[in-house]
Structures are given as structure tokens and as C-alpha cells.
GUKEDO-918266 format. One line per field, with one value per residue (C-alpha): residue number from 1; residue in three letters; y, z, x. Coordinates in steps of 0.001 Angstrom, whole numbers, plus 500000, padded with zeros to 6 digits. Each point is the difference from the previous one (the first is absolute). Layout:
BEGIN
pos: [NUM,...]
code: [ALA,...]
yy: [Y,...]
zz: [Z,...]
xx: [X,...]
REM end
This chain:
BEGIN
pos: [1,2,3,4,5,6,7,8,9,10,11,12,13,14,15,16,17,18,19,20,21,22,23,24,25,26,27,28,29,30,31,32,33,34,35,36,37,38,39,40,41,42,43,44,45,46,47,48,49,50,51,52,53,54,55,56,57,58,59,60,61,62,63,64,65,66,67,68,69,70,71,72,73,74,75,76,77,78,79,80,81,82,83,84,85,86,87,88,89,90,91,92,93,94,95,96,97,98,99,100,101,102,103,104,105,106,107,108,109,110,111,112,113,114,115,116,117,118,119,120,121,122,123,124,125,126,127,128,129,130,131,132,133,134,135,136,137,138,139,140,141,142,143,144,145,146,147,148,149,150,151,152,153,154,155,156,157,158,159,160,161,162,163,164,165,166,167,168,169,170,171,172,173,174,175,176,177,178,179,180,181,182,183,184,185,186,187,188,189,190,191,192,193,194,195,196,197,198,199,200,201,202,203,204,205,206,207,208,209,210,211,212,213,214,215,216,217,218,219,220,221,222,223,224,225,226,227,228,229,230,231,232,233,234,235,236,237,238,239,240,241,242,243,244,245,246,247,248,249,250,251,252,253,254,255,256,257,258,259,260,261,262,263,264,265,266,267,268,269,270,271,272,273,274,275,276,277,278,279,280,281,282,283,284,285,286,287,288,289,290,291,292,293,294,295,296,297,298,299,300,301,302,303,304,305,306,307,308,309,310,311,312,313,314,315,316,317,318,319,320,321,322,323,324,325,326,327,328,329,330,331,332,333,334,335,336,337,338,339,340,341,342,343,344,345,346,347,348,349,350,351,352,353,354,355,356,357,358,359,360,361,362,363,364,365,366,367,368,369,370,371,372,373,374,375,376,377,378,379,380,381,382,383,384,385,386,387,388,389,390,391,392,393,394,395,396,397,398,399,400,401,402,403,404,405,406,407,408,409,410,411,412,413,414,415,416,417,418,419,420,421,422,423,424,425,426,427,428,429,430,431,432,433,434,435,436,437,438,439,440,441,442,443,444,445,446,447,448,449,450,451,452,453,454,455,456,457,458,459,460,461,462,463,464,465,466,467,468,469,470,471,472,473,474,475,476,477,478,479,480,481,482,483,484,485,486,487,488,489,490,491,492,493,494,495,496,497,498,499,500,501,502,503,504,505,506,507,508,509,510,511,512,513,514,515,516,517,518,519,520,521,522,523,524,525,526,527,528,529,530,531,532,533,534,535,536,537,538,539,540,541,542,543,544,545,546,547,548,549,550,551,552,553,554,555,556,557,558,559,560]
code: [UNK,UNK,UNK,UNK,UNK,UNK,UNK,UNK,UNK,UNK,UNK,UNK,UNK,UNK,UNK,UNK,UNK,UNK,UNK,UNK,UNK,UNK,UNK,UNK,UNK,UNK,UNK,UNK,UNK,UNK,UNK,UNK,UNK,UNK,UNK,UNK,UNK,UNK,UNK,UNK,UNK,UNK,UNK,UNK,UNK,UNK,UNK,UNK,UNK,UNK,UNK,UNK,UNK,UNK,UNK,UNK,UNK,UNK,UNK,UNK,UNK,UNK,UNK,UNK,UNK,UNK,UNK,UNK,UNK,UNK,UNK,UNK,UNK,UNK,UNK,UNK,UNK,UNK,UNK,UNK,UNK,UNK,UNK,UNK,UNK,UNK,UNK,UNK,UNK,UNK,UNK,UNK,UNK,UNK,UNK,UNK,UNK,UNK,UNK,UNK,UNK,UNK,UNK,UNK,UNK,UNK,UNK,UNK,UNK,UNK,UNK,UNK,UNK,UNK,UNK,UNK,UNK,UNK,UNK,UNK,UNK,UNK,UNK,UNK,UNK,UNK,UNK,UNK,UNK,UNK,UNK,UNK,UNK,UNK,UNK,UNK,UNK,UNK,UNK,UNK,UNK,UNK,UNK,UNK,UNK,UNK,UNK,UNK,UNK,UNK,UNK,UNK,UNK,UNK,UNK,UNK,UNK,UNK,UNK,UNK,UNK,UNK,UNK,UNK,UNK,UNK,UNK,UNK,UNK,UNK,UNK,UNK,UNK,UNK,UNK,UNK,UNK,UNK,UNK,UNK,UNK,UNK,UNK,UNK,UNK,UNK,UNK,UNK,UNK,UNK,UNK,UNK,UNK,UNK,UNK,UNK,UNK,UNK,UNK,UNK,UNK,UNK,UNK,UNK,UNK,UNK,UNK,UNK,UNK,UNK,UNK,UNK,UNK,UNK,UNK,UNK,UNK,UNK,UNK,UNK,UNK,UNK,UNK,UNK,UNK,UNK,UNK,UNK,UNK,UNK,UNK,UNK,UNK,UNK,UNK,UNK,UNK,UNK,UNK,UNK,UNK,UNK,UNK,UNK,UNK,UNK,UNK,UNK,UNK,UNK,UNK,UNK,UNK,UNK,UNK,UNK,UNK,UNK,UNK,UNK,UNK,UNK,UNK,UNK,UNK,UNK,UNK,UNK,UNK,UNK,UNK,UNK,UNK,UNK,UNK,UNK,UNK,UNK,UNK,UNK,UNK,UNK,UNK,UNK,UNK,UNK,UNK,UNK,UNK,UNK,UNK,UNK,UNK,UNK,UNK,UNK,UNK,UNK,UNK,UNK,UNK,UNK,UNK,UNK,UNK,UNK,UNK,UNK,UNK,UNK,UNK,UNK,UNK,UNK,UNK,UNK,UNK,UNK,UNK,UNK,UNK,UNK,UNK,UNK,UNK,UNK,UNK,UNK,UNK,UNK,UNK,UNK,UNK,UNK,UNK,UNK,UNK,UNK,UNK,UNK,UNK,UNK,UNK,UNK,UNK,UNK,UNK,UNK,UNK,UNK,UNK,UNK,UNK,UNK,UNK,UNK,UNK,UNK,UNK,UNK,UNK,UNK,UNK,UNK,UNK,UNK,UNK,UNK,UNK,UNK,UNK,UNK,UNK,UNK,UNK,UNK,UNK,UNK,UNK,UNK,UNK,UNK,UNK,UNK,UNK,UNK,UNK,UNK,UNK,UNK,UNK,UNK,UNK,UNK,UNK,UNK,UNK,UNK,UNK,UNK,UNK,UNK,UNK,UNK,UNK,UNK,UNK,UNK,UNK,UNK,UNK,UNK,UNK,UNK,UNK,UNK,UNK,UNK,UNK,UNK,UNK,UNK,UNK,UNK,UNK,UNK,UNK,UNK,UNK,UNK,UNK,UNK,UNK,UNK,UNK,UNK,UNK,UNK,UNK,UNK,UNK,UNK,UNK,UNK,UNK,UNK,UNK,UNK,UNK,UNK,UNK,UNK,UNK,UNK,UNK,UNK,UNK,UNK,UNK,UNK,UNK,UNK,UNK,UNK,UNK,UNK,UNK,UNK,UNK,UNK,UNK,UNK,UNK,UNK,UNK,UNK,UNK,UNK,UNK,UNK,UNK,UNK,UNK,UNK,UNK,UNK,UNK,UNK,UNK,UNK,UNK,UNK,UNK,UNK,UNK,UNK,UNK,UNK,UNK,UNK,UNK,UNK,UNK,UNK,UNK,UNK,UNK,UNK,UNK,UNK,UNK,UNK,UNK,UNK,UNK,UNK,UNK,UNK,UNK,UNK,UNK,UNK,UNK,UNK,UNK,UNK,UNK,UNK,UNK,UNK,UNK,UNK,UNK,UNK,UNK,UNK,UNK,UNK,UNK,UNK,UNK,UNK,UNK,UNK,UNK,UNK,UNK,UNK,UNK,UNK,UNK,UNK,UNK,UNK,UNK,UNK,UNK,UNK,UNK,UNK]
yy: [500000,503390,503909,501798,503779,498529,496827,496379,499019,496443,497442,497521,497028,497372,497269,496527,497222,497997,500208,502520,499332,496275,497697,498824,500475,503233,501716,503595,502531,502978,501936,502610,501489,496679,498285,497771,497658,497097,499624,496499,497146,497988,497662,499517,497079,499340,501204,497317,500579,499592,496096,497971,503065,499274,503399,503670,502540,503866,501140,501004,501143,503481,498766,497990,502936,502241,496994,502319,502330,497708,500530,496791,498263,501181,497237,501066,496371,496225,499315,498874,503291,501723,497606,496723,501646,500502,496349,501346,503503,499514,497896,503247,502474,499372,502517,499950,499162,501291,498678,498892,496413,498314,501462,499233,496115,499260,501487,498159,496753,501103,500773,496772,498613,501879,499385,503675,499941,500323,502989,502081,502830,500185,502714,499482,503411,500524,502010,503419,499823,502765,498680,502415,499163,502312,503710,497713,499122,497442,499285,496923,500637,497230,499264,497391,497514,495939,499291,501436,501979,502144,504051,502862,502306,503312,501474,503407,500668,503884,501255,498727,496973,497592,497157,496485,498197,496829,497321,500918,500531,501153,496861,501483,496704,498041,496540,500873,503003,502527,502753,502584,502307,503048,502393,499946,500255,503229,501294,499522,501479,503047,500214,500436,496809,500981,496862,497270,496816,497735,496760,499744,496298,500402,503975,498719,498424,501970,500554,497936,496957,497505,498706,496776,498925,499981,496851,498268,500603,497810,497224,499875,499526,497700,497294,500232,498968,497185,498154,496897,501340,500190,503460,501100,503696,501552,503571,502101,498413,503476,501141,498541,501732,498060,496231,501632,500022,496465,498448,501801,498866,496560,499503,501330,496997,497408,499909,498505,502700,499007,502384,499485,501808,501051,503575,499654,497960,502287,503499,498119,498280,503825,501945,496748,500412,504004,500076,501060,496866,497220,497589,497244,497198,497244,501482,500040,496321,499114,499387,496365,499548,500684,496947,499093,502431,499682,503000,501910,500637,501130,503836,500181,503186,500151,502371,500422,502532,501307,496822,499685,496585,498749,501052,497324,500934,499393,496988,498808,501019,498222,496609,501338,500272,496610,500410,501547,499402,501979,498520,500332,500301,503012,503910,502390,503431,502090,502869,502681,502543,498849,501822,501731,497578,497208,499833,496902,497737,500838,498922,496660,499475,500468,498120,497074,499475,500292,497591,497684,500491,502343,502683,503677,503621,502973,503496,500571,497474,500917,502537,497755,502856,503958,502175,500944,503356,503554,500750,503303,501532,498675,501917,502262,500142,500050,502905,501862,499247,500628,502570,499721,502978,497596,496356,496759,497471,496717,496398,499153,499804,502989,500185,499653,502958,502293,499396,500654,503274,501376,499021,501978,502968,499555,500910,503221,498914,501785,497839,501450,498723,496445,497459,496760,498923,497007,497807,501449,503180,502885,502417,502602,502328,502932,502230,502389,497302,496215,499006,497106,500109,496804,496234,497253,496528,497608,497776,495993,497337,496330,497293,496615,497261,500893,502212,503894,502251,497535,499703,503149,500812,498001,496783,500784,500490,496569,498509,501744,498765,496065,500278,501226,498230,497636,499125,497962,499343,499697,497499,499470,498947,502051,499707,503579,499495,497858,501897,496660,498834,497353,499011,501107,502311,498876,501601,499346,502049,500797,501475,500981,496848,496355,498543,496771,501759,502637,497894,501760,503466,498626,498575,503130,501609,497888,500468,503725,500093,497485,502905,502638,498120,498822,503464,501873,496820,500290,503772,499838,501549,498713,502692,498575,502557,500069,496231,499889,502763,499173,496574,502376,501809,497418,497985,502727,501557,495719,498924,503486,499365,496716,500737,503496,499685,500826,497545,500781,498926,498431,498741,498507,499368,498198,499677,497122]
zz: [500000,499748,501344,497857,501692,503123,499794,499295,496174,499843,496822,498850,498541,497481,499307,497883,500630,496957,497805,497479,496828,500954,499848,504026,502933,501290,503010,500293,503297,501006,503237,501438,503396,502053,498212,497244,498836,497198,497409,498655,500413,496394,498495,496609,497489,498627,496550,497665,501402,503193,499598,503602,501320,501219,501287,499677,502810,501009,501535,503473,501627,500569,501956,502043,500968,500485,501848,502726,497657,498613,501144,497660,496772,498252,497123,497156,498988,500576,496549,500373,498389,503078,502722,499051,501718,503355,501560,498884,500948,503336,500986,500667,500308,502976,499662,499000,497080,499069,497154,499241,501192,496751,499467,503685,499719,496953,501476,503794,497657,498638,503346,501683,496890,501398,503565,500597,501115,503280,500379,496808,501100,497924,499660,498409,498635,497718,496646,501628,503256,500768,502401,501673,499261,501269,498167,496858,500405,497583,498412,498420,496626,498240,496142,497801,498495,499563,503566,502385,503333,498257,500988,498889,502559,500767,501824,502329,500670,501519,496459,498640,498576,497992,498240,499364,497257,500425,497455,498557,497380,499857,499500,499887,500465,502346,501305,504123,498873,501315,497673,500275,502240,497918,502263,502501,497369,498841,503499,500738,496736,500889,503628,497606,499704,499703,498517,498204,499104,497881,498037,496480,498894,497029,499520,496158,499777,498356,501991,502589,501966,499199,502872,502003,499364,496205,500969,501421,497009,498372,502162,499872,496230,500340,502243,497869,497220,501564,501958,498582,501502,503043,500572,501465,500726,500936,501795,502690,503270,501187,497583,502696,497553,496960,502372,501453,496125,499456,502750,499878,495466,500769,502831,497892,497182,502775,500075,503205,500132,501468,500460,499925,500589,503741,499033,498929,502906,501967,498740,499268,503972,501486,497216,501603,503505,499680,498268,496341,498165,500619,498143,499891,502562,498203,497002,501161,500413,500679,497181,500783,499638,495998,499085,501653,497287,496283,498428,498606,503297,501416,499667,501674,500950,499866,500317,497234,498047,499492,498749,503180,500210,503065,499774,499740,496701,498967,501780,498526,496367,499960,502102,503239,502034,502293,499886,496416,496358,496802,496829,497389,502694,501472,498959,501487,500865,500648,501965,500060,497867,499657,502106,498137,499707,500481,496503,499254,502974,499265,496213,501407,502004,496921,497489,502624,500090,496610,499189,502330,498354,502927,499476,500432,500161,501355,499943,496198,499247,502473,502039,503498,501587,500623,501761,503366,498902,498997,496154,498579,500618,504164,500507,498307,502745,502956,498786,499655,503092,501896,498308,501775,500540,499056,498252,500070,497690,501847,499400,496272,498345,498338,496709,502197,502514,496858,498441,502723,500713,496294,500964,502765,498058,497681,503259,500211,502918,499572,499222,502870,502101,498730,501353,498451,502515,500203,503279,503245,498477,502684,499096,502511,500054,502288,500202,496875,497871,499037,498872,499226,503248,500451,499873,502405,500024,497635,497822,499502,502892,498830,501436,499051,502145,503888,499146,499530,498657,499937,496336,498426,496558,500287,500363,497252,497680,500989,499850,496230,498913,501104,498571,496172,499947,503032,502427,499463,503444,500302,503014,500966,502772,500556,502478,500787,501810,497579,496805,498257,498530,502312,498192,497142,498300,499627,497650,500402,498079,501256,497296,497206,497975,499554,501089,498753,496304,501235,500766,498431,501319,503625,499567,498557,502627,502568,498239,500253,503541,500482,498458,502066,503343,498665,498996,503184,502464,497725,500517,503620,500130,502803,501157,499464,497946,497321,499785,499346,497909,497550,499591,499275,497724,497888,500340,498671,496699,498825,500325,498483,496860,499795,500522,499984,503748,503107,502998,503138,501396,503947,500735,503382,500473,503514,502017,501281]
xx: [500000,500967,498998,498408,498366,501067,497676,500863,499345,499327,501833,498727,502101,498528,501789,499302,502232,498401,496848,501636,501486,499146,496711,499576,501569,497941,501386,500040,501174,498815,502095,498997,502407,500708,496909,500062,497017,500240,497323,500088,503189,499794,502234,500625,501023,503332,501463,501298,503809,499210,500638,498413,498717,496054,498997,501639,498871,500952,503233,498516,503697,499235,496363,502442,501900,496874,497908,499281,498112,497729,496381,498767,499190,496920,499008,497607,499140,500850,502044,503459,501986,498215,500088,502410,503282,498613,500971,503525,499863,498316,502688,502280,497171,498019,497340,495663,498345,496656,497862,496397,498857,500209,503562,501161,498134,502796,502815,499136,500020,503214,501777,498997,501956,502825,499608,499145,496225,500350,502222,498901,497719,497361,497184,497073,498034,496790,499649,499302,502502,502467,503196,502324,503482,502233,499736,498387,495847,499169,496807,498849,497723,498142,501022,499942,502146,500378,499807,497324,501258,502003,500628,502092,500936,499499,503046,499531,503612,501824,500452,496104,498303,501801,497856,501692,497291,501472,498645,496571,497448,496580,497369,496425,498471,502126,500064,499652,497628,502382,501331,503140,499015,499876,498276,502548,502763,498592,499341,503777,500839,497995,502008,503176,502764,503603,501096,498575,501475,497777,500907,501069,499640,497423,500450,500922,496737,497030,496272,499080,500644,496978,497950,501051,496409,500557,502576,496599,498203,502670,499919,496416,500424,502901,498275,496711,502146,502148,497845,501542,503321,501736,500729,503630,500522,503130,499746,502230,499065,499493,497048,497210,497422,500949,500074,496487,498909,501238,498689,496451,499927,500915,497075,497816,501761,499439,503689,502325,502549,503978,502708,503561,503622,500742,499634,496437,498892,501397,498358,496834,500386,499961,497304,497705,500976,499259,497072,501303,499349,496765,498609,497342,501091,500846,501273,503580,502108,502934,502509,499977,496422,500326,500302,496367,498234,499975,502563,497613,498329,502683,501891,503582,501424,503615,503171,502492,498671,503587,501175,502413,502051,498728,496616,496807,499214,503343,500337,496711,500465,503928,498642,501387,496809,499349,496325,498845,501224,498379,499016,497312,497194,501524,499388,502679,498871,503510,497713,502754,502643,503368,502079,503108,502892,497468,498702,501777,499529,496509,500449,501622,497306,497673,502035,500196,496176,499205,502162,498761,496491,498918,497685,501293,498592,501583,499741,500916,497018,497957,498767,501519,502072,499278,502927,499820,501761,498349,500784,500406,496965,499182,503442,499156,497063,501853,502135,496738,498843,503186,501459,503270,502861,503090,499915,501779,498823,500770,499091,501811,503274,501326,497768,497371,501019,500677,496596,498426,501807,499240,496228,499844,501402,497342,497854,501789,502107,503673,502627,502661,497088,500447,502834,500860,502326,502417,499586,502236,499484,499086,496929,499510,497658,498778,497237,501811,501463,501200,503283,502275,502540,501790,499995,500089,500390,498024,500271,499143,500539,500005,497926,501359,498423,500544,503108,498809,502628,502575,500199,502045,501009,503171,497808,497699,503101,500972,497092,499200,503684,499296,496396,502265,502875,500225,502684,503808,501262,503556,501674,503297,502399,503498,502643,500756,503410,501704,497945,498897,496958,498614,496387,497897,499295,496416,497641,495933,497272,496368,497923,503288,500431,498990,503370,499387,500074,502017,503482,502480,498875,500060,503545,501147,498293,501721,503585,499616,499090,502691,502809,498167,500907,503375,500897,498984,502043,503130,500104,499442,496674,498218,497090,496509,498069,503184,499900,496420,499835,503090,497886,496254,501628,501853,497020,497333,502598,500009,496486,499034,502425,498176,496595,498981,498598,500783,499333,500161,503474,500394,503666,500273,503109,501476,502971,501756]
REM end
């Protein structure tokens, strides 16, 4: 803070440690004094380099220095690029998190997973509550999007109202009957909002976001046409409107409906338990019950929808599942958009079944999948409605952000107004004006298996360089003290060369790390790192020459 007429003006830092210039991973921070509150803790998927990686989430080191500041975790919604890092990130932040029921019933399900239920401190709130967090009050506003419960937030902070939109569009006829509250949108437009940060995923896209109830239309055509089918569908385990949908079309079918992949249980396990999701009883069985009911009486809902390796519907379309196989009696509904960089697991997917005789539509055949996301013309909306002082287009990667910044200059907001910022970088703002002022620590943290952050870019490179060219390992024995040759060398390959056709290149390979050693021991050179790197580099100028590659080379060498 600083004096200004002999008064205290008030700053106001905004940070986002992921979520821009990147699909996922959603976490942004606003500080304020010795406050600082956290809107959203996502995780995001790996790129193609980053070979054995399962999950990628935000660089939280400056929270970890700040922990003391932290009045909470607000979530908008229950997807995993807003809540999927918290069983991560609440391991070193011990502070609340506040979110609707259905949002706060999937992440208790994923803490347990974690062994974090019992000390996470969760706070439940309502579309409509305001919580006191330090200098910051935050409100909770209803919107839409694919899964119900979810809120942007209204912000009252020293230097005015900032408004975080978090996922959204506007569905006139939705699925729970609730639509974006509008009225109270406006009202806090009309108070005045300093800043406004609103998602960019489907700026590039033209009108409106369809309905979620024109996806039920299409399953109410699909099962009148298939009767003679058993009907698969594959959705996000999070869209409880589009399982409601499902489930209600295949009761009124006189389909037995079973649901598979842990994820799906799950979500569909806590929409039951609070209230978002029922159905006629006995329309749900087990998944080991299918076998009691001819297939086409039967609708499974599955994950997979992304194609991902271990999911049931891959397991199921490549003969991997222990309890269902697809063939000729099967139709496959993929219920979802390909996420980018997912396009061609999906295609596998696709390809698979078809050539198994399987029945496929998707959403380039059918009308199976509407966005969750506001197009061009719902944000559009919400800068109406706001009509914010300063903007930061969040939520997309950079083409996304830009497009979204020339659309609000078609508004007639002024583009020094406008930042498209990089993640870790500082905007502060005071009651006069808003400015780029620093950058902190972010960045991407690694999950691979139970090790989180362990993997660095050293690894990767190895791991990219095996995964090219493979690996020669080098072994030998040498008697330091008298400088001989005791054993070896050995030469084995992993992933370079089928020895077996490969002879003469191994024993040349073997002959050259032989002179390596020989040359080093005659000349007296004894140190460990010379040794091993006089045989590398030998070693890597031959089998180039030969072969145009480059393995990875490993001596071990021992002494006696």
C-alpha cells in the first residue's frame, strides 16, 4: 500500500499460476495487504513430450511462502482443471475451501482417495452467499455450464469489485431448471466492477452455446431407432445433467442401465447421495447383472470419452474390460468434444470399433455433445452486463486470450485497459490505475504416480532420448592401481538395435569401448567422470557414423 493525501491507498495484486495461454489447470490469486484468497486449484493433462507424466498441476511456491495470508479456496465448479489439484495442493496449504455441495461431494470423494478427508476443511455455501475473507467478501452467483452447482464470483475487494466468470454459458432452458442469474449480474454491474476476468475457451466460436437439453432430444431419437441395440454411451463423469438424460430416455426404453469407470461411479455416487440425480428404482444394476438381460435392454454408461488408455471404454473397445466386450450388437455413443491434443486417441477409439463391426456416432454425426462454454455472443453478454474498468481474459491459450481481447474492443473497452498476461505475472491495480509490476513464481509441477515434482526437465530429456533412439549400456571391470583391464567391456542395447541382426555393430561397438578404456589406463588417467566419458564419447561419434542415431550411452564401469 501506499499514502496518497495522507490516507492509505490500497493495491491490489492478481495473479494466475495456470489457466492462461494453456487448456486446464485454473488457479488464479488475488492479494490484497496481508490477504490473499485462491480461486480454483486445477490440474491439467500432459503434452506429448512429457513422456510417463499422468497429471501436470500449478507451481504453488510463492502460496507456500505466503501460507499465512491465505484466507481460502473459492471453487467455481467441480471439473478437474478447477478442482483436480487440491489433494496435491492441500497437502502444503492447510487452509478452507468453500464450494457448492455438488462441487464439495466430488472433491470429498477425491480426498478420501488421498487420505485427506478428515483434516481438509471444507465449507459448503449456496448460489447467493457472501463469505468474509479477510479485506476480500466473496459472493457466490449461479451460472451455467456442463455440470450443475456451478458459480462465478463476485469479488468486493479495497480498490472495488472484481468479477471472476469462471466456466459458463447461458442455457435458457436448462436441465435442473435453473438459469444464469442475470439480474444480479447487472445489479453488480450497475454498483461498478474494477476488474473482470471471464473465460475464453469458445470466444472463436460464433452465437450461442446450444442447450444441454438439445443432447436429450438426440438420445430420445437414438434409442427409438436402435431398439434392437444395446446402447453404450461415453460422457464426462462430471456432466450429471447429460447421465440424468440417459438414465431418465432409457426408463422410458424399458432399459436396465449399468455404469462403469471409478470416476463415474463416483460423481454419479455423490449427485445421488445429494439430491442432483434420481431415477426410477430398479432401473439402475450392477455391471455384473448384464449378462441376466438381453443387450438390447440394456444402456451402459461409461468413461473414456477422451479416448484415455486406461479408461473402460478403452478397455472395452481393445478386449481389456473383464466384464463387457463389443461387437455387432453394440451402438457406441462417444457423448462429448474431443479435447485438443486428444483428437487421435479419440480416432483410435473410433477406428477400433468400427472395425470390430461396432456401431459409432459422435458429435460430427450427431448432435451427442453441446459445450459447456459461452461462445462469442454469451461473452459478449457478460461484458455488457459487467462493464468492467480493467480486463483479463483468462481461461484459454494464447489465440484464445487475444480473440477475446479484440472482442472486447469491439465493445468499446480501451485496449490499455486490457491485459493478456502470462502466468506468475503481477497485475496491480489501485483506485487510479492497473499495471503490469512483476512476476512470481509459476510454472508446471509434474505428477508421475506418487512422486509430485520430482520429475524435472533433465528426466524428460532422458526419457524423450530412450523413447528415439534407445539405450547401449556399457560394463566393465578395471584395476585402478595396477591400470589394467580386468573384465569386459560389455555392450547390451534396450530399444537401439536387434542385436541378433545387429552383430557386427555390437562388436565394433565393443572394440571401440575396448580402445577407450585401454587408452585412458595406458595414459594413467584414472578419475571416474574422464574414464566414462572418453568411453561416451568414442562410443556416440561410431554408432553415429554407422547409423545416423544417437542412443543413449550408460558405461558403468567398476573397480577391483
Amino acid at each position: 500500500m501506499k499514502k496518497k493525501n495522507n490516507r492509505i491507498t490500497p493495491k491490489l495484486r492478481v495473479m494466475a499460476l495456470g489457466g492462461l495461454n494453456e487448456i486446464g489447470k485454473n488457479m488464479t490469486v488475488l492479494e490484497c495487504g496481508e490477504d490473499i484468497i485462491i480461486i480454483d486449484c486445477g490440474l491439467g493433462f500432459p503434452d506429448d513430450d512429457m513422456l510417463g507424466i499422468d497429471l501436470v498441476i500449478p507451481d504453488i511456491s510463492y502460496l507456500e511462502q505466503n501460507v499465512k495470508k491465505i484466507r481460502g479456496i473459492f471453487l467455481t465448479h467441480g471439473h478437474e482443471d478447477h478442482i483436480g489439484a487440491l489433494p496435491y495442493v492441500l497437502r502444503n496449504l492447510d487452509v478452507p475451501v468453500y464450494g457448492t455441495r455438488l462441487t464439495l461431494g466430488i472433491v470429498r470423494y477425491k480426498l478420501e482417495e488421498h487420505g485427506l478427508s478428515s483434516t481438509a476443511l471444507l465449507n459448503t455455501v449456496t448460489a447467493g452467499d457472501k463469505i468474509k475473507a479477510g479485506c476480500f467478501e466473496i459472493e457466490f452467483i449461479h451460472v451455467n455450464h456442463s455440470i450443475a452447482d456451478a458459480c462465478c464470483l463476485a469479488i468486493k475487494t479495497p480498490v472495488g469489485n472484481v468479477v471472476h466468470s469462471g466456466d459458463f454459458k447461458l442455457d435458457l432452458t436448462p436441465v435442473d431448471g435453473g438459469m444464469m442469474d442475470l439480474t444480479r449480474l447487472g445489479e453488480i454491474g450497475r454498483e461498478g466492477v474494477t476488474l473482470l476476468m471471464c473465460e475464453s475457451t469458445n470466444v472463436e466460436q460464433p452465437g450461442f452455446t446450444p442447450s444441454e437439453r438439445l443432447v436429450g432430444r438426440s438420445f430420445e431419437n437414438i434409442f427409438m431407432q436402435n431398439s434392437d441395440k444395446r446402447i453404450v454411451v461415453a460422457t464426462f463423469s462430471s456432466n450429471v445433467h447429460r447421465v440424468q438424460q440417459i438414465i431418465n430416455t432409457s426408463a422410458r426404453y424399458n432399459r436396465k442401465v449399468a455404469i462403469t469407470g471409478r470416476s463415474m461411479l463416483n460423481i454419479v455416487k455423490a449427485a445421488v447421495d445429494l439430491g442432483y440425480m434420481s431415477f426410477p428404482k430398479g432401473v439402475l444394476i450392477d455391471i455384473n447383472e448384464l449378462s441376466r438381460y438381453p443387450k438390447n435392454q440394456t444402456t451402459i454408461i461409461t468413461t473414456g470419452s477422451q479416448g484415455e488408455p486406461m479408461s473402460a471404454l478403452h478397455r472395452m473397445t481393445f478386449g481389456g474390460h473383464d466384464k463387457i466386450s463389443l461387437g455387432m450388437e453394440d451402438l457406441v455413443v462417444i457423448s462429448a468434444h474431443a479435447i485438443p491434443g486428444n483428437e487421435k486417441l479419440v480416432g483410435n477409439i473410433i477406428n477400433e470399433l468400427m472395425r470390430n463391426g461396432v456401431s459409432v456416432f459422435h458429435d460430427r454425426v450427431v448432435e451427442v455433445h453441446v459445450s459447456g462454454h459461452a461462445r462469442e455472443q454469451e461473452i459478449k453478454l457478460m461484458h455488457a452486463l459487467i462493464k468492467p474498468k480493467y480486463f483479463v481474459p483468462v481461461h484459454g491459450e494464447f489465440k484464445h486470450l487475444m480473440r477475446h481481447k479484440e472482442l472486447a474492443m469491439s465493445m468499446g473497452e480501451k485496449e490499455e485497459s486490457i491485459f493478456v498476461m502470462e502466468i506468475g505475472q503481477m497485475l496491480e491495480i489501485d483506485e487510479n490505475s492497473a499495471k503490469i509490476n512483476g512476476m512470481v513464481p509459476a510454472g508446471k509441477v509434474l505428477v508421475d504416480g506418487y512422486g509430485v515434482g520430482d520429475i524435472g526437465n533433465i528426466v524428460l530429456r532422458d526419457r524423450k532420448l530412450l523413447s528415439q533412439d534407445g539405450i547401449i549400456i556399457v560394463v566393465a571391470t578395471v584395476d585402478i592401481n595396477g591400470l589394467n583391464l580386468v573384465s569386459g567391456p560389455d555392450v547390451v542395447s534396450r530399444g537401439f538395435v536387434y542385436v541378433r541382426e545387429s552383430e557386427a555393430l555390437m562388436e565394433g561397438a565393443r572394440n571401440i569401448a575396448y580402445q577407450a578404456l585401454m587408452y585412458c589406463l595406458d595414459n594413467g588417467v584414472t578419475e571416474w567422470n574422464q574414464l566414462k566419458n572418453r568411453v561416451r564419447d568414442d562410443l556416440s561419434k561410431y554408432l553415429y557414423a554407422q547409423t545416423k542415431r544417437k542412443p543413449m550411452i550408460l558405461p558403468i564401469i567398476m573397480n577391483v
